[in-house]
PDB file with one MODEL, atoms N, CA, C and O in Angstrom:
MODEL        1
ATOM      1  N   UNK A   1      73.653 155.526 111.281  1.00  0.00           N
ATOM      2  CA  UNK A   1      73.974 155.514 112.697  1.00  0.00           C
ATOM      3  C   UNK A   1      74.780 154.254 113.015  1.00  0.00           C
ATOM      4  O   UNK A   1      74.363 153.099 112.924  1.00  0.00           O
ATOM      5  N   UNK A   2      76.036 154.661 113.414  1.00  0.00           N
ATOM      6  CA  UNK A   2      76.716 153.569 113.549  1.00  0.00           C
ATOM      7  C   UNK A   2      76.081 152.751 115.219  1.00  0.00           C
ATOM      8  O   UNK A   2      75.467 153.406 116.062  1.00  0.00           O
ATOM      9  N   UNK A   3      76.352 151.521 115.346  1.00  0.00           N
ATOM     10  CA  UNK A   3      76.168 150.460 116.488  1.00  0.00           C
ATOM     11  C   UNK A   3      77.161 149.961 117.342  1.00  0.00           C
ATOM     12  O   UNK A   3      77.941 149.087 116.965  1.00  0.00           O
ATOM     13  N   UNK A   4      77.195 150.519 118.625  1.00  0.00           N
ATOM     14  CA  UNK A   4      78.300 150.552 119.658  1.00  0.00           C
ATOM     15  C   UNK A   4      78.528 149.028 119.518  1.00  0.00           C
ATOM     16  O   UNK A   4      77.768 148.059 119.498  1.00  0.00           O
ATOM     17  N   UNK A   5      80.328 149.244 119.397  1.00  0.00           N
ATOM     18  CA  UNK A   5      81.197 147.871 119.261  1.00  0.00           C
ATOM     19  C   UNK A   5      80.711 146.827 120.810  1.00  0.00           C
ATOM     20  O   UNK A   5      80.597 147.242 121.963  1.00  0.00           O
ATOM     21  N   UNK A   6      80.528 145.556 120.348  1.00  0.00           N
ATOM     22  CA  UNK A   6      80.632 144.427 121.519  1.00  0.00           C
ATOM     23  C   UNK A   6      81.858 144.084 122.124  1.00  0.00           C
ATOM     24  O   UNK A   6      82.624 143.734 121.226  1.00  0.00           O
ATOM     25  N   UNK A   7      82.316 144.031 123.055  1.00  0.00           N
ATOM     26  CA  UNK A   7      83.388 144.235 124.232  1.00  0.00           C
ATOM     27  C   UNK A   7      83.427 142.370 123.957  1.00  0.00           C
ATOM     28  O   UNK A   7      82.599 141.470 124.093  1.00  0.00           O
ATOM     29  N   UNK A   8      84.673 142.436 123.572  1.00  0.00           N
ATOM     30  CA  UNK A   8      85.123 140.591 123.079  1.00  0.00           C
ATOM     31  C   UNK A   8      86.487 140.786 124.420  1.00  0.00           C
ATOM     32  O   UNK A   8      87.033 141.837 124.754  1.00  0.00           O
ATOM     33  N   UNK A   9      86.707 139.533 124.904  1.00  0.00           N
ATOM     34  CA  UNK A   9      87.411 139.332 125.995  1.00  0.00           C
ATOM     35  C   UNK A   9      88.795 139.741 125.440  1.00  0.00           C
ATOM     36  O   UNK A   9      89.143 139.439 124.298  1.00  0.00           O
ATOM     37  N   UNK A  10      89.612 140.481 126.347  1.00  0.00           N
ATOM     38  CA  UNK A  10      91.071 140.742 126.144  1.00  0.00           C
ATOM     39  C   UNK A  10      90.752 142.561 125.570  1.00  0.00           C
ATOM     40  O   UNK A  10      91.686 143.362 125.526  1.00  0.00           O
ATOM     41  N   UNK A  11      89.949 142.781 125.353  1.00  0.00           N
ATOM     42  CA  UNK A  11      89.554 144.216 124.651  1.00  0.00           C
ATOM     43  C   UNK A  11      90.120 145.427 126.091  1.00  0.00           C
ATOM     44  O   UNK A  11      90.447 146.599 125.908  1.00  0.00           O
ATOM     45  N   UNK A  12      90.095 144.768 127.321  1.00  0.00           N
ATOM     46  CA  UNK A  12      90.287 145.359 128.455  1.00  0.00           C
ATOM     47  C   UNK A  12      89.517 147.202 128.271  1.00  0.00           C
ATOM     48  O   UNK A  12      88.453 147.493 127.726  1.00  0.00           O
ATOM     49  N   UNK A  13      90.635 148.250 129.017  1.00  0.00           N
ATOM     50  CA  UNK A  13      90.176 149.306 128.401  1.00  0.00           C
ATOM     51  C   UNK A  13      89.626 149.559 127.481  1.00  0.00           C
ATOM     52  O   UNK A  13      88.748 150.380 127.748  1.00  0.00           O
ATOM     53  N   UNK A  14      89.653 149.219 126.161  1.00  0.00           N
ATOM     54  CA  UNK A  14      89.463 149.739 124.727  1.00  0.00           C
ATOM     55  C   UNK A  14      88.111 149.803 124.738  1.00  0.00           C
ATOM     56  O   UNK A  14      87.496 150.621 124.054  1.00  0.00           O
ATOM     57  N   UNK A  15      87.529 148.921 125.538  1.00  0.00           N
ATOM     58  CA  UNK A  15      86.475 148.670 125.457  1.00  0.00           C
ATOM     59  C   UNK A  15      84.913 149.367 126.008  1.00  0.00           C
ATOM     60  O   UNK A  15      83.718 149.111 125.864  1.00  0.00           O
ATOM     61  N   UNK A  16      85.694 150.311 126.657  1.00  0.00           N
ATOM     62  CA  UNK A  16      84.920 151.479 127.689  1.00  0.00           C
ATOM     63  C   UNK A  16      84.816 152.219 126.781  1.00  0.00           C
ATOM     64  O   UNK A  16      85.439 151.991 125.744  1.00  0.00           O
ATOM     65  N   UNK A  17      83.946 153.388 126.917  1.00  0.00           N
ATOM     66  CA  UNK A  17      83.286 154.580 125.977  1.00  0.00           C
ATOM     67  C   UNK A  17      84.109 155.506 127.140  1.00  0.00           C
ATOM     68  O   UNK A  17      83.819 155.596 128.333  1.00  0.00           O
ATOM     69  N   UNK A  18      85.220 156.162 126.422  1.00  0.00           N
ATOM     70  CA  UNK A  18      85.902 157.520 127.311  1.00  0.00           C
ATOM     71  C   UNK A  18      86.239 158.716 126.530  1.00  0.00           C
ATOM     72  O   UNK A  18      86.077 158.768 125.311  1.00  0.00           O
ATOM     73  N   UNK A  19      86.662 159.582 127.166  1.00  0.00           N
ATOM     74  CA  UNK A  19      86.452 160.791 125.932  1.00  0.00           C
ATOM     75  C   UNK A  19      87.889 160.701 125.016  1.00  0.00           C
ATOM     76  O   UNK A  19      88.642 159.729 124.951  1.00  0.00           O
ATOM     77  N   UNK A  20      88.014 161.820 124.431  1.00  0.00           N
ATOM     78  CA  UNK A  20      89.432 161.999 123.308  1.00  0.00           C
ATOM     79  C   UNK A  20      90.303 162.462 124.290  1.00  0.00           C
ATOM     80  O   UNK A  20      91.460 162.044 124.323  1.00  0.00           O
ATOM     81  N   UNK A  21      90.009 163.038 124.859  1.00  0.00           N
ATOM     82  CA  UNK A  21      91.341 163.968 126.212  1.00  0.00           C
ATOM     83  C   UNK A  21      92.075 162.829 127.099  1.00  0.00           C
ATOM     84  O   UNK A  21      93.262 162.824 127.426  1.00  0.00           O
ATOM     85  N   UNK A  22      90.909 161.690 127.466  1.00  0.00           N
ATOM     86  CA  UNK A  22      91.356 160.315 128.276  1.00  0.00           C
ATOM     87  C   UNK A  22      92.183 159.870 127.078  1.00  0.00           C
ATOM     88  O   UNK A  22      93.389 159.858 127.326  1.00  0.00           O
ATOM     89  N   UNK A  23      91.863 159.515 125.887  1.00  0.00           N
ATOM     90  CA  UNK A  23      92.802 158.566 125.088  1.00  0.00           C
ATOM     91  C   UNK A  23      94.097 158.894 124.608  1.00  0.00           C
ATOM     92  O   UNK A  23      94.999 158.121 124.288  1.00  0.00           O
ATOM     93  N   UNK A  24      94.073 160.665 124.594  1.00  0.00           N
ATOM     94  CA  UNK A  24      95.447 161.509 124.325  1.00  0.00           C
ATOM     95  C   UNK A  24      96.462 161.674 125.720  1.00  0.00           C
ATOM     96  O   UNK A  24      97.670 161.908 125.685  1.00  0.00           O
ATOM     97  N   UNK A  25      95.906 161.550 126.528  1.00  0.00           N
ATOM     98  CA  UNK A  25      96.530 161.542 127.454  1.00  0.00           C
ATOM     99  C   UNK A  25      96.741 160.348 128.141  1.00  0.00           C
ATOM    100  O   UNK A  25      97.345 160.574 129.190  1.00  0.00           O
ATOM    101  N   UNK A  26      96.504 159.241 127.984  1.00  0.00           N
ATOM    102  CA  UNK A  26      96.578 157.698 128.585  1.00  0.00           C
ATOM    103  C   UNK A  26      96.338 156.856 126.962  1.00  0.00           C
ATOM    104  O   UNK A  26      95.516 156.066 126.499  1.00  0.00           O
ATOM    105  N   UNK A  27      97.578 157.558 126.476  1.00  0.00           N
ATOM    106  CA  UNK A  27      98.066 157.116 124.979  1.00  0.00           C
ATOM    107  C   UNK A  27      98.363 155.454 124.789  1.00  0.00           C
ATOM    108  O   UNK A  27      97.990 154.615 123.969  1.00  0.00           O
ATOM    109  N   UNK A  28      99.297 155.429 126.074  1.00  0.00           N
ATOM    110  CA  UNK A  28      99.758 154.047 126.159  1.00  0.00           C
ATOM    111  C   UNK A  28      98.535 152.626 126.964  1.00  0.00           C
ATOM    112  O   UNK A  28      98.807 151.447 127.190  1.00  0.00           O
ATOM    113  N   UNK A  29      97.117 153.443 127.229  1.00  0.00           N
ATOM    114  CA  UNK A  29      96.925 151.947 127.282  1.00  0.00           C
ATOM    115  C   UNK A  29      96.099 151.895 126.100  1.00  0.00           C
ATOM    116  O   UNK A  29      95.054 151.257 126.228  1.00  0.00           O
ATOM    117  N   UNK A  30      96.327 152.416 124.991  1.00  0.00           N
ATOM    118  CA  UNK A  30      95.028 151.712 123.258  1.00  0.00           C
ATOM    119  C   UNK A  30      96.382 151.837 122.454  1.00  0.00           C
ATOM    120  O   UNK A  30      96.064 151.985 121.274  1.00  0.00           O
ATOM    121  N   UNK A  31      97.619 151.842 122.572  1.00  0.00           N
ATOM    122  CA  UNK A  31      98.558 151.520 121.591  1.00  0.00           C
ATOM    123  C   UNK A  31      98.684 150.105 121.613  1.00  0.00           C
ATOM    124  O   UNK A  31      98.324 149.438 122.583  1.00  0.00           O
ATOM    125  N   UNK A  32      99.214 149.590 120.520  1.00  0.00           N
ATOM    126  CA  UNK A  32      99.421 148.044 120.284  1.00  0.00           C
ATOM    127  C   UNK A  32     100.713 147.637 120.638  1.00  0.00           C
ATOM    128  O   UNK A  32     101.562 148.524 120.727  1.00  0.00           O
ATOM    129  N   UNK A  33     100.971 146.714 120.813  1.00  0.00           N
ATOM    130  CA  UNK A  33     102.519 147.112 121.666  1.00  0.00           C
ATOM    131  C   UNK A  33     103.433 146.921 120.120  1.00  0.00           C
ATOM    132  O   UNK A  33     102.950 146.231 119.222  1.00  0.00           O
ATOM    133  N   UNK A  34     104.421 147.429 119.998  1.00  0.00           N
ATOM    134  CA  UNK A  34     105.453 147.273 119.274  1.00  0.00           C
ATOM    135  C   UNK A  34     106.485 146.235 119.510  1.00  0.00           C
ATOM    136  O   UNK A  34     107.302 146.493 120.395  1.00  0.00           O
ATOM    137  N   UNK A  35     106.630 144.788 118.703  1.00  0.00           N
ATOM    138  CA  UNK A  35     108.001 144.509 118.768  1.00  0.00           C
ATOM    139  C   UNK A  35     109.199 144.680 118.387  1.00  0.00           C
ATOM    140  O   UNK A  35     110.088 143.863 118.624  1.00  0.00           O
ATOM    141  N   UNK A  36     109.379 145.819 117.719  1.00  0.00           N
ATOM    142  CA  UNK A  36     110.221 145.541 116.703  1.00  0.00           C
ATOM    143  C   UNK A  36     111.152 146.888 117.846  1.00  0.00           C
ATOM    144  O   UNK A  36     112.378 146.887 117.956  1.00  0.00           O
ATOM    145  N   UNK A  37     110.199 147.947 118.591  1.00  0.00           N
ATOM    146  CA  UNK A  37     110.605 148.856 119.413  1.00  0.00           C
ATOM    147  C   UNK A  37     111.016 148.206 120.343  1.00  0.00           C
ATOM    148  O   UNK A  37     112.220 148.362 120.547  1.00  0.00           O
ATOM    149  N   UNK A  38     110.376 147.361 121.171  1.00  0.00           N
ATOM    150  CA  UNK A  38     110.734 146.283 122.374  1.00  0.00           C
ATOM    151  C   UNK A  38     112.097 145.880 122.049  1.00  0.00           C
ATOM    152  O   UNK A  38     113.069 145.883 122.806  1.00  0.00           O
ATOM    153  N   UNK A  39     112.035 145.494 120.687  1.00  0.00           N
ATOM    154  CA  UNK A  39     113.531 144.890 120.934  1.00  0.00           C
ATOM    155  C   UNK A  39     114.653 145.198 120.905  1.00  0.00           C
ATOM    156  O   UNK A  39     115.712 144.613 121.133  1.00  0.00           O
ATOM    157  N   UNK A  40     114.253 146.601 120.474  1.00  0.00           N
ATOM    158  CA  UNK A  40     115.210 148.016 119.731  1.00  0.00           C
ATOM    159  C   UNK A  40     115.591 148.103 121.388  1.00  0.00           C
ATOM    160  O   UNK A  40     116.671 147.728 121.844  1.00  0.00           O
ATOM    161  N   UNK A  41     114.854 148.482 121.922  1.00  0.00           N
ATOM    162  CA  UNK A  41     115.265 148.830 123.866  1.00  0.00           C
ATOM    163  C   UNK A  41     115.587 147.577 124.660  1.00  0.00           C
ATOM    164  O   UNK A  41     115.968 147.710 125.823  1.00  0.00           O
ATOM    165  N   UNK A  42     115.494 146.678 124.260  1.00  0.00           N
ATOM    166  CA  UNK A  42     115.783 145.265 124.743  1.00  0.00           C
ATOM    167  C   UNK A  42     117.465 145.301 124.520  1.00  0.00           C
ATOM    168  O   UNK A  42     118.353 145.213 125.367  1.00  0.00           O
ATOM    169  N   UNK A  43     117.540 145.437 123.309  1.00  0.00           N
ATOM    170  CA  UNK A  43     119.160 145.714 122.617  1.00  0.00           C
ATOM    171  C   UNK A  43     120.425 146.928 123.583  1.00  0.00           C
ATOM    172  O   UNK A  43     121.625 147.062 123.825  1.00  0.00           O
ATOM    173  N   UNK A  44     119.082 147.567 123.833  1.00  0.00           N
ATOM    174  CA  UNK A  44     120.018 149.097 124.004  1.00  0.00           C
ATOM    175  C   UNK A  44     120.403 148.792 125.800  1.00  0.00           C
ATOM    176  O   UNK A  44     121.492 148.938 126.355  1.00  0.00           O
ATOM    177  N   UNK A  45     119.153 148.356 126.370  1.00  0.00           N
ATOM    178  CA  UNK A  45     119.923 147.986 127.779  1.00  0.00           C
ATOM    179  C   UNK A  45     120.551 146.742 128.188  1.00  0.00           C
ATOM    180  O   UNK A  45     120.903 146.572 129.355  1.00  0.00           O
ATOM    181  N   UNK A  46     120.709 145.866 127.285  1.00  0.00           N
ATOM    182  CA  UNK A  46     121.461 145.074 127.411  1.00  0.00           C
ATOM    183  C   UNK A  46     122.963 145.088 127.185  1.00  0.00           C
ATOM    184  O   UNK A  46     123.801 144.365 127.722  1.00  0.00           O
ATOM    185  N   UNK A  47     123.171 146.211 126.137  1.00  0.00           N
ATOM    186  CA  UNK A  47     124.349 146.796 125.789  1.00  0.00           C
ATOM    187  C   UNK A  47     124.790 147.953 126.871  1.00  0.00           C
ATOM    188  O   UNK A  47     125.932 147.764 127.290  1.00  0.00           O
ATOM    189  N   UNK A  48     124.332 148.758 127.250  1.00  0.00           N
ATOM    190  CA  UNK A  48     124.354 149.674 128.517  1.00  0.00           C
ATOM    191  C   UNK A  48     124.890 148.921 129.456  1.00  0.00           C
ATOM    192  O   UNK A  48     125.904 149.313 130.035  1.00  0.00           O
ATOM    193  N   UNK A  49     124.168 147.442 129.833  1.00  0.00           N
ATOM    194  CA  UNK A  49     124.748 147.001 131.241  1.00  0.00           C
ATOM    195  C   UNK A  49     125.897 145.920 130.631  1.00  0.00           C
ATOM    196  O   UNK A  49     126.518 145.188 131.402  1.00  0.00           O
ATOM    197  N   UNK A  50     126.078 145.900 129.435  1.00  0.00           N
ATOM    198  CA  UNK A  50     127.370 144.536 129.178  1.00  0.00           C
ATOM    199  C   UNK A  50     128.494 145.709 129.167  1.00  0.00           C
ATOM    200  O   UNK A  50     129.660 145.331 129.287  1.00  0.00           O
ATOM    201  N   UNK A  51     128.229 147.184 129.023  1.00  0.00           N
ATOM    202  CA  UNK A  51     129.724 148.186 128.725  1.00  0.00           C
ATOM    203  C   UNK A  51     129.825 148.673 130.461  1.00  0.00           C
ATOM    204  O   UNK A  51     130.910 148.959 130.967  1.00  0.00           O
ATOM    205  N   UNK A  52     128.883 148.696 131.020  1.00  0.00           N
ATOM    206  CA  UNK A  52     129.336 148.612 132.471  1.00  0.00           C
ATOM    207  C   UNK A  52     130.072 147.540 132.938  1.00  0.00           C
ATOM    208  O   UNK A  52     131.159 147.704 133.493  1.00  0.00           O
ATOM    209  N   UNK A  53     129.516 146.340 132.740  1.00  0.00           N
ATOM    210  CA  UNK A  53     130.342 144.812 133.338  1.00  0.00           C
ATOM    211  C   UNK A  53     131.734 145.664 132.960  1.00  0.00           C
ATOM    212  O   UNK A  53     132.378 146.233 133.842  1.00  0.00           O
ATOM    213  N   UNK A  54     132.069 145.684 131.749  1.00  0.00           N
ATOM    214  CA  UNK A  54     133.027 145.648 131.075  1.00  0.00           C
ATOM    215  C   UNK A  54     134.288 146.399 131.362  1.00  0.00           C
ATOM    216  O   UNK A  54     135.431 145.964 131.227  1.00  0.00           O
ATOM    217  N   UNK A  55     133.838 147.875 131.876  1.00  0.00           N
ATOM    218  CA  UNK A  55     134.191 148.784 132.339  1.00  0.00           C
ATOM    219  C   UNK A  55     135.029 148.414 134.044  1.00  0.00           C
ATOM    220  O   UNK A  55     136.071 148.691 134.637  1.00  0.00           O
ATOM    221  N   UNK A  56     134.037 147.798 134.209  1.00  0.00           N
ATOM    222  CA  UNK A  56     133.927 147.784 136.102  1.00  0.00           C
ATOM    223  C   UNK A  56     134.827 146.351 135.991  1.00  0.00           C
ATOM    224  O   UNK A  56     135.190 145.906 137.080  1.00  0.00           O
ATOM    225  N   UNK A  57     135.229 145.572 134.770  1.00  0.00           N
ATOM    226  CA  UNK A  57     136.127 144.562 134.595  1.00  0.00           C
ATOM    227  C   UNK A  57     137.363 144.859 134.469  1.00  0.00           C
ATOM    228  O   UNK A  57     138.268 144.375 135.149  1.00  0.00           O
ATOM    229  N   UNK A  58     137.499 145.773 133.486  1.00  0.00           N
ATOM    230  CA  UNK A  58     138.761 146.271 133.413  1.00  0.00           C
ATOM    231  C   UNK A  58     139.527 147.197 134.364  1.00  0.00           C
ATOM    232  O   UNK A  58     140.754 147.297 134.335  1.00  0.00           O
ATOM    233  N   UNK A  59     138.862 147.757 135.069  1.00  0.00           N
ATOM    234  CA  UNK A  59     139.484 148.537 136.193  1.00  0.00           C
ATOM    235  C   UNK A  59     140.012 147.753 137.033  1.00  0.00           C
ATOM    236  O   UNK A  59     141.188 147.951 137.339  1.00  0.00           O
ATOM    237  N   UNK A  60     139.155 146.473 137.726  1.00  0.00           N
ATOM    238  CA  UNK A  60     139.649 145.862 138.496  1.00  0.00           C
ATOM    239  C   UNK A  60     140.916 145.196 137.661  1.00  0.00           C
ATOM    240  O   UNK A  60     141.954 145.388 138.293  1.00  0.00           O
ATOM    241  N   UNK A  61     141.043 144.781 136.957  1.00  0.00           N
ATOM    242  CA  UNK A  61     142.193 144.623 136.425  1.00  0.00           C
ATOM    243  C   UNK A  61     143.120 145.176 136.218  1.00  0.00           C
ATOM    244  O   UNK A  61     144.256 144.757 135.993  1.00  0.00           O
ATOM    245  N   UNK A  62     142.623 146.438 136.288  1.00  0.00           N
ATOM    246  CA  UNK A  62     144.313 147.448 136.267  1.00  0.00           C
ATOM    247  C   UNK A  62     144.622 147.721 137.822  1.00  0.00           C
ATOM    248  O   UNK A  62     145.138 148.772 138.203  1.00  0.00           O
ATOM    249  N   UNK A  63     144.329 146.877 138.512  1.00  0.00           N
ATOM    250  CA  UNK A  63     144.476 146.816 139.959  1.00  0.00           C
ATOM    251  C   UNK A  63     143.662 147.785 140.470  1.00  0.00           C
ATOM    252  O   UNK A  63     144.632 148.392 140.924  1.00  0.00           O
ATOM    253  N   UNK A  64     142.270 148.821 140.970  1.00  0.00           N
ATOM    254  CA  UNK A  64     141.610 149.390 141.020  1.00  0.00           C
ATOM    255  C   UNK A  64     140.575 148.921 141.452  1.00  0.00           C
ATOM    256  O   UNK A  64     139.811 148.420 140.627  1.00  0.00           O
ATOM    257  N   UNK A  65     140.120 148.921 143.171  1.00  0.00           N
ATOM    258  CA  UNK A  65     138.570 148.833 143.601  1.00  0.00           C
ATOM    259  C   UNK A  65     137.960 149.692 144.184  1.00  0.00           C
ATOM    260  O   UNK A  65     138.519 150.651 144.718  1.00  0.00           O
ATOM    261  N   UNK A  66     136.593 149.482 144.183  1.00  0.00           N
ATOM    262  CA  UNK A  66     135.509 150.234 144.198  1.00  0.00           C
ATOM    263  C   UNK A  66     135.439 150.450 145.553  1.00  0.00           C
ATOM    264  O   UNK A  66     135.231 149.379 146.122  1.00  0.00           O
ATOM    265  N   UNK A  67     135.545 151.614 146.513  1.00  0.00           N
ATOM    266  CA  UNK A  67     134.958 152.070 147.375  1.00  0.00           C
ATOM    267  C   UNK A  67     134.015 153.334 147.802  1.00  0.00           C
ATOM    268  O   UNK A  67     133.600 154.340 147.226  1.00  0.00           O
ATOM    269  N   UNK A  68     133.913 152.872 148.865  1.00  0.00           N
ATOM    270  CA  UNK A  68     132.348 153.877 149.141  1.00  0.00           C
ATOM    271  C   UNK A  68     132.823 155.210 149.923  1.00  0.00           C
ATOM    272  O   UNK A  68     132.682 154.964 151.121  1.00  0.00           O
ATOM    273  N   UNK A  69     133.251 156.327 149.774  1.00  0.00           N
ATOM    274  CA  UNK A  69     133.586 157.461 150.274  1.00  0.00           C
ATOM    275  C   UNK A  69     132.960 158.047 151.234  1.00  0.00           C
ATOM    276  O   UNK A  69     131.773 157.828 150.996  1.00  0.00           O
ATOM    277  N   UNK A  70     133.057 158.817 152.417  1.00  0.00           N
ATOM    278  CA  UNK A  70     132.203 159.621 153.546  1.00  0.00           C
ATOM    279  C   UNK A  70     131.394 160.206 152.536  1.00  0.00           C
ATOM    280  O   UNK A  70     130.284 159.830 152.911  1.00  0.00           O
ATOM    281  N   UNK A  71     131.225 160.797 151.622  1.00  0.00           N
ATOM    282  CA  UNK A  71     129.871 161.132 151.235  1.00  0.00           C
ATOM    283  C   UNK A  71     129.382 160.075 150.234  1.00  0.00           C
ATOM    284  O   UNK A  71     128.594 160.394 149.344  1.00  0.00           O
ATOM    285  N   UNK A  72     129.777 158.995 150.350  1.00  0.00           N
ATOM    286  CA  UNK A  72     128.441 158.564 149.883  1.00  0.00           C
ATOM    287  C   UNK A  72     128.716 157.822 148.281  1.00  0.00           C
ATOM    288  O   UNK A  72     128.105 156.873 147.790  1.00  0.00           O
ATOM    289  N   UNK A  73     129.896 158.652 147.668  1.00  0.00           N
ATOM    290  CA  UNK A  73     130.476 158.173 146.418  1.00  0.00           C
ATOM    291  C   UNK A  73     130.837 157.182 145.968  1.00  0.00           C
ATOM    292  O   UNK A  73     131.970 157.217 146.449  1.00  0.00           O
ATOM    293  N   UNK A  74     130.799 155.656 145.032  1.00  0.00           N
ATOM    294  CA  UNK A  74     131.660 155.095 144.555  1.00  0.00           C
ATOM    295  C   UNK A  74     132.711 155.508 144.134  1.00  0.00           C
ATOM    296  O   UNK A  74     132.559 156.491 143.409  1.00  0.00           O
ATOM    297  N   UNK A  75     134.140 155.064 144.320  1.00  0.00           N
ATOM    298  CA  UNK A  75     135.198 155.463 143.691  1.00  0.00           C
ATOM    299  C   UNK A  75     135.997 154.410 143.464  1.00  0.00           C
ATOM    300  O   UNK A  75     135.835 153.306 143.982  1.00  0.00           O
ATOM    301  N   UNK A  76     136.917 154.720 142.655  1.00  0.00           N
ATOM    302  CA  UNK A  76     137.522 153.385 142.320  1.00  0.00           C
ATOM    303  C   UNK A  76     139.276 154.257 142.436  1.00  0.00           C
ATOM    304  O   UNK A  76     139.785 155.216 141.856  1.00  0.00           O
ATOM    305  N   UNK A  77     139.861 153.017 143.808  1.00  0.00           N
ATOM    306  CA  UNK A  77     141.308 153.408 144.306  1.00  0.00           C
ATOM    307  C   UNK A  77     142.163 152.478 143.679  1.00  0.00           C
ATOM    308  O   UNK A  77     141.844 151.400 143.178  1.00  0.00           O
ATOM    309  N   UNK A  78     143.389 153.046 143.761  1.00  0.00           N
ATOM    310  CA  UNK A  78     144.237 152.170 143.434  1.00  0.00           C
ATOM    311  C   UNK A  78     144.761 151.281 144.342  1.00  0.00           C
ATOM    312  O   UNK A  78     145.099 151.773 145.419  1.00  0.00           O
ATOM    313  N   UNK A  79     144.928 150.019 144.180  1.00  0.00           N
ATOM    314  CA  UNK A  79     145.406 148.969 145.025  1.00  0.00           C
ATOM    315  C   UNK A  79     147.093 149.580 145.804  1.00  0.00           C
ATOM    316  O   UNK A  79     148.082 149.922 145.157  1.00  0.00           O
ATOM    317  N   UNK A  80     146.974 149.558 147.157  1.00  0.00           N
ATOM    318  CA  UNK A  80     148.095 149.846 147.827  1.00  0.00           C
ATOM    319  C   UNK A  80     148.812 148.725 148.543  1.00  0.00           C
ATOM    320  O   UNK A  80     148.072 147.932 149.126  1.00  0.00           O
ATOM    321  N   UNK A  81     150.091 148.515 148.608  1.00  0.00           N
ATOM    322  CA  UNK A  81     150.396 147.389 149.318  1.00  0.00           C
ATOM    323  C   UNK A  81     151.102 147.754 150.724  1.00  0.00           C
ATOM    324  O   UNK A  81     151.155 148.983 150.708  1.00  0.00           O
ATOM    325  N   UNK A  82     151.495 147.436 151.559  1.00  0.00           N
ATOM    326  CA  UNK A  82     151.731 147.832 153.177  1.00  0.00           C
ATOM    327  C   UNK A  82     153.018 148.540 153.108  1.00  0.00           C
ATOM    328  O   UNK A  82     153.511 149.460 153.761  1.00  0.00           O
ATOM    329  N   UNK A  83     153.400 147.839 152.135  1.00  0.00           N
ATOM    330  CA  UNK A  83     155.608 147.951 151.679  1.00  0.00           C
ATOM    331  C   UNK A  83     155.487 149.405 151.263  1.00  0.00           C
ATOM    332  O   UNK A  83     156.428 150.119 151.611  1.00  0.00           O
ATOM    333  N   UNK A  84     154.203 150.146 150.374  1.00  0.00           N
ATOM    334  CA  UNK A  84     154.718 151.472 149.674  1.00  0.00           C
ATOM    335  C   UNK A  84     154.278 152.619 150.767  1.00  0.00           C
ATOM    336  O   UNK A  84     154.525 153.806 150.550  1.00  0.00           O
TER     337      UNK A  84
ENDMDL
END
């Protein structure tokens, strides 16, 4: 007969007696956290928002700003001058 584990500080949840249906379904609070995943997604949105900068850099540079349309849209116009 095994002897119910002692609840050591930081154990938080883990530490409650809950059924298999609670732990399959509230997976993520008894997983251990992953760093190696953290950093895998750390990578990926940091790259996501440096190809936006990047994007939203170069347009303005090809003379092109961002406005907000009656419905609601960003769009990006071409720079007009008074003369054309």
């Amino acid at each position: 007969m095994k002897k119910p584990q002692e609840a050591t500080p930081g154990d938080g949840i883990r530490s409650l007696k809950t059924s298999n249906v609670f732990r399959v379904v509230n997976f993520e609070l008894y997983a251990k956290p992953n760093a190696v995943i953290m950093g895998l997604g750390l990578v990926a949105m940091a790259g996501s928002l440096a190809y936006i900068a990047y994007m939203r850099h170069k347009y303005e540079g090809m003379g092109y700003y961002s406005a907000v349309s009656e419905t609601g849209e960003e769009q990006f116009l071409k720079k007009k001058s008074r003369w054309d």
